[in-house]
N, C-alpha and C positions, 0 to 999 in steps of 0.2 A: 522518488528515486528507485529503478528498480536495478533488484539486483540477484545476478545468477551466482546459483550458489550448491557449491557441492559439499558434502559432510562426509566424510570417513571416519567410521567408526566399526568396529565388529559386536557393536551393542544394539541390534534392535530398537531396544526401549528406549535407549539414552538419543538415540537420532530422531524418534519422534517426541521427544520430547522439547530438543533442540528443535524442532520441525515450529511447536507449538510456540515458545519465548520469539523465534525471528518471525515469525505470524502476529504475534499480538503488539510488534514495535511499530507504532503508526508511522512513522520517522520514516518507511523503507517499503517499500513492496517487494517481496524476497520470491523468487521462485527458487524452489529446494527441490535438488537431486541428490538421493541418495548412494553410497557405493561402500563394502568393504575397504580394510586394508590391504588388501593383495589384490586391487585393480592394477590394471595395466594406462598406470598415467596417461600415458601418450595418449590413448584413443579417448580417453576421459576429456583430457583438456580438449580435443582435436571437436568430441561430438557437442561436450558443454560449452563449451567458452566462458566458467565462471570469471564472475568480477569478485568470488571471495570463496577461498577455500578455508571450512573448517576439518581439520584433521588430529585425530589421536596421538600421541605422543607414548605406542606401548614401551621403550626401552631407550632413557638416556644416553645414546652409546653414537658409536662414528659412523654407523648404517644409519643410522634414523635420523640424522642431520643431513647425511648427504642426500635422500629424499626430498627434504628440504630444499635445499640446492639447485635437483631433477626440477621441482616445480618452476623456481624460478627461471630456469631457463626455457621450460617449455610456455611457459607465461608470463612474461614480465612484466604482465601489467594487474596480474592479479593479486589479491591482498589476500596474504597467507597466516590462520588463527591457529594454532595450536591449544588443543583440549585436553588438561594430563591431569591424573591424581601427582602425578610426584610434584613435588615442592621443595626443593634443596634450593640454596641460593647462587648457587652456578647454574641452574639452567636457562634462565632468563638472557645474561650474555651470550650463552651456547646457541641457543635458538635465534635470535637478534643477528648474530655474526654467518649464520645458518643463510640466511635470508627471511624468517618469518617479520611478519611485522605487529605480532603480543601474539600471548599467553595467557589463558583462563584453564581454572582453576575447574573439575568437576565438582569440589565442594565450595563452588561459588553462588550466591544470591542468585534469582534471577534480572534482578537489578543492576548486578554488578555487571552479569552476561551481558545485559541490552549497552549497558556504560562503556564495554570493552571493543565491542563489535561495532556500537558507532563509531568511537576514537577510530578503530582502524578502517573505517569505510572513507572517513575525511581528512583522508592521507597524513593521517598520523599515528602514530604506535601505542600500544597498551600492555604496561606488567604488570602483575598484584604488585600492590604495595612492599611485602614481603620481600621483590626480588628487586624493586627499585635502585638503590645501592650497588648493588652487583651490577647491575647492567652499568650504572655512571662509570662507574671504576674499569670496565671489561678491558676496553686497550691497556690499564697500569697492569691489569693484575695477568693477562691473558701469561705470559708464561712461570710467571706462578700461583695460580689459581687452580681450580681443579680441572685438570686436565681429560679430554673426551677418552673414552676407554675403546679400545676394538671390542669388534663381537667376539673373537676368542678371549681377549681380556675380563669380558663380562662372563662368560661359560666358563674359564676357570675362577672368577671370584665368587661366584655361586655356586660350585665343585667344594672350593676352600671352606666356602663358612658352614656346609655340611661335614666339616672334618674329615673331609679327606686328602688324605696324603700324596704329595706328589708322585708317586709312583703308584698309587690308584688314579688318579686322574691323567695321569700316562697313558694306563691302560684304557679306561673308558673313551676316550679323547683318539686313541691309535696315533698319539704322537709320543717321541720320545722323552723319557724323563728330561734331558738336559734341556729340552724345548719348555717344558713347564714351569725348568728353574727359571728359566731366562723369562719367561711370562710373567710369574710370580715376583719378578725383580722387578720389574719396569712397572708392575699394579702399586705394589708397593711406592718404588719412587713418585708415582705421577698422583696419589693420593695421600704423599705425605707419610704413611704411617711403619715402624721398624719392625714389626712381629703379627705372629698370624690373628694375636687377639683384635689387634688395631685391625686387619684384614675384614673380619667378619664386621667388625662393629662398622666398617666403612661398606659393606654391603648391605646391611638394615638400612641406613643412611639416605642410599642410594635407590631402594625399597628393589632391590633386584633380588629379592630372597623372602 
């Protein structure tokens, strides 16, 4: 079976290394195209026509899911891997509901890689174990589960857990304090937590910091 395939990543090493694992699965004949994360989709899909896009997952957030989305529409017939360090148990549904069809893990085997890429070449989905749960539950839990953050919501929770004060983050940001408050209300609500300690420890979590 062969299959076109393109890998975004902004890691060199880590793309030929993935070059190496989809080479050594006899299961597949893979022809691999490389590309950063600030290609321009469209001509991507337009010049490769992969049957399987693996791509990086740099920031949990509502930009990088609607990327997600971008893909499926410019391909609907191809089957989308996402490759992250993060590991919280909300991304799995996020990504899923996205359009990807699994998640691997960078500190995954390369067993598990070859186990996860097949599952999704044979039109079916793949989560670490880890996120299994999460994803069953996604439709009960979707509006109260963790909820996706904006990119400003993400640049002020990593403003916060550097301890800075909304009216320095005002400043740096050149938005007004009362913009920050209302920012810093809705982080809070949509992560559950009532105080700035809860704030930071939910940005470790999140590994945006």
């Amino acid at each position: 079976m062969k299959v076109k395939t393109i890998i975004s990543d902004n890691q060199p090493v880590l793309i030929e290394g993935l070059k190496q694992v989809l080479c050594s699965d006899e299961r597949f004949e893979f022809h691999v195209s490389a590309c950063n994360l600030d290609v321009n989709w469209s001509d991507a899909i337009h010049h490769y026509q992969p049957d399987l896009i693996i791509m990086e997952l740099k920031t949990p957030d509502a930009d990088s899911f609607q990327v997600i989305r971008h893909l499926r529409k410019l391909n609907p017939g191809a089957r989308i891997c996402i490759f992250t360090r993060f590991e919280q148990s909300s991304l799995a549904p996020q990504v899923s509901k996205a359009g990807a069809h699994g998640l691997l893990l960078k500190t995954a085997t390369i067993e598990e890689l070859k186990e996860g890429i097949s599952q999704i070449l044979t039109d079916k989905v793949y989560f670490p174990f880890a996120f299994e749960k999460a994803r069953a539950h996604s439709d009960e839990t979707s509006n109260t589960g963790e909820p996706l953050l904006t990119k400003r919501e993400v640049q002020i929770l990593q403003l916060i857990s550097k301890a800075m004060s909304n009216k320095q983050i005002a400043s740096q940001l050149f938005i007004s304090y009362q913009t920050v408050s209302v920012h810093r209300k809705n982080i809070m609500r949509k992560l559950g937590v009532s105080n700035t300690a809860g704030l930071v420890r939910a940005a470790y979590d999140h590994c945006l910091v």
